[in-house]
C-alpha positions in Angstrom: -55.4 -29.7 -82.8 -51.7 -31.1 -83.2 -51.1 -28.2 -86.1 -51.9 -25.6 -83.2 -50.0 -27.1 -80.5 -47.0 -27.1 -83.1 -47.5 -23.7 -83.8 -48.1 -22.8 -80.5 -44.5 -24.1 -79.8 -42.8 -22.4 -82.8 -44.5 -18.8 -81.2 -42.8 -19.8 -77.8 -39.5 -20.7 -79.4 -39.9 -17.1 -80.7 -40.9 -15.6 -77.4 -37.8 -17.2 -76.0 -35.0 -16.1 -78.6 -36.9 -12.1 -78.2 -36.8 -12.4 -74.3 -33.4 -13.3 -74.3 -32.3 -10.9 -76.8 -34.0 -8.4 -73.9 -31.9 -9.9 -71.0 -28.7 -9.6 -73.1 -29.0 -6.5 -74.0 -29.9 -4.9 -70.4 -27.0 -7.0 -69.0 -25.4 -5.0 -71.7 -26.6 -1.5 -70.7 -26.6 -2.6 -66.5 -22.8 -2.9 -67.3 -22.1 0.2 -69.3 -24.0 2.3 -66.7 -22.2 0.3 -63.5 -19.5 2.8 -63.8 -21.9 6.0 -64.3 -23.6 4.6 -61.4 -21.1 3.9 -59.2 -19.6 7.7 -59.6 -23.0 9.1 -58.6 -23.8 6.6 -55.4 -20.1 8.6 -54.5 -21.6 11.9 -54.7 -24.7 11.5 -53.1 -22.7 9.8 -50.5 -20.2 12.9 -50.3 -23.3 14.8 -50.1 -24.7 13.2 -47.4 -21.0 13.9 -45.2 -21.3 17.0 -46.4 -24.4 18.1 -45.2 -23.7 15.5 -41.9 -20.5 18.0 -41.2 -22.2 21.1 -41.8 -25.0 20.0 -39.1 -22.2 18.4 -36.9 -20.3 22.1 -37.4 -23.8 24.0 -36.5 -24.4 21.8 -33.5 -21.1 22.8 -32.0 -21.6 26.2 -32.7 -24.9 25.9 -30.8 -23.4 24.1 -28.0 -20.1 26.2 -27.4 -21.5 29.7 -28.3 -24.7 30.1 -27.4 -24.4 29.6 -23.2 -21.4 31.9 -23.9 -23.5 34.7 -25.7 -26.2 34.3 -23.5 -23.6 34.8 -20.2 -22.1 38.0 -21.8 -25.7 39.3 -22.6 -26.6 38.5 -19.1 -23.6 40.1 -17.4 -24.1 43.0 -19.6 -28.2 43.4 -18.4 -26.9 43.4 -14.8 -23.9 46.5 -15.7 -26.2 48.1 -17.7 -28.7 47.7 -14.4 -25.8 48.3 -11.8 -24.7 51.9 -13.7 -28.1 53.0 -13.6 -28.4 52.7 -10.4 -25.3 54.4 -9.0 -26.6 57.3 -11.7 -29.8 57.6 -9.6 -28.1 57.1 -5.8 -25.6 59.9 -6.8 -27.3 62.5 -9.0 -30.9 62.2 -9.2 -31.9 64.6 -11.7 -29.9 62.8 -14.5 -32.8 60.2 -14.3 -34.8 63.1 -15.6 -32.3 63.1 -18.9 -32.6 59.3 -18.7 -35.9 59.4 -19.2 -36.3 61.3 -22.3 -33.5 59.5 -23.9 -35.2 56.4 -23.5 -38.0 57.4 -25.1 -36.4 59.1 -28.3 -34.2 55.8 -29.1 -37.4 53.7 -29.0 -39.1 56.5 -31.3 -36.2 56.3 -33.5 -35.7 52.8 -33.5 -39.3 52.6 -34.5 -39.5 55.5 -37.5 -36.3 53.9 -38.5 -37.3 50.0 -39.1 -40.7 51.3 -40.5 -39.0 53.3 -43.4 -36.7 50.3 -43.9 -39.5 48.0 -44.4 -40.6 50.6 -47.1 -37.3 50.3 -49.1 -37.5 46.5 -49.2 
């Protein structure tokens, strides 16, 4: 029993000199890869600005130009409206040529985004 408990020590001593061989060298590669490392955490930090600026840059965009957008679309509806009705107070039978008109540019619009689907 002594002769395994002796042997059992020499296979720890063993264990011990092969687990710190490990630990030495991965302290040795953790160092030589601390650089590396460091020089990617920068880039994926520089990423993440990046991409934080671009969103920043789209929100202001959203902010600033779309109520502007939206006010020239809406003062352009009520023109569009106001002209149109001055055509019908003042010469009536234009509506007739309004008419027409109206429905050709839908026609077209339509027999022009269907053939363009086909091409893509």
């Amino acid at each position: 029993m002594k002769s395994n408990i002796v042997g059992m020590e020499a296979n720890m001593e063993q264990l011990l000199e092969k687990i710190m061989s490990v630990r030495s060298r991965g302290a040795g590669v953790n160092t030589r890869l601390f650089e590396k490392r460091e020089h990617a955490t920068f880039f994926v930090k520089f990423r993440l600005l990046a991409i934080f600026v671009v969103a920043s840059t789209d929100q202001t965009n959203i902010d600033r130009l779309l109520p502007f957008m939206l006010g020239i679309t809406i003062a352009m509806f009520f023109t569009v409206l106001a002209i149109f009705i001055i055509v019908c107070q003042y010469s009536c039978p234009t509506v007739f040529l309004l008419i027409p008109l109206a429905w050709l540019k839908v026609w077209y619009r339509g027999y022009f985004l269907a053939s363009s689907r086909e091409l893509t």
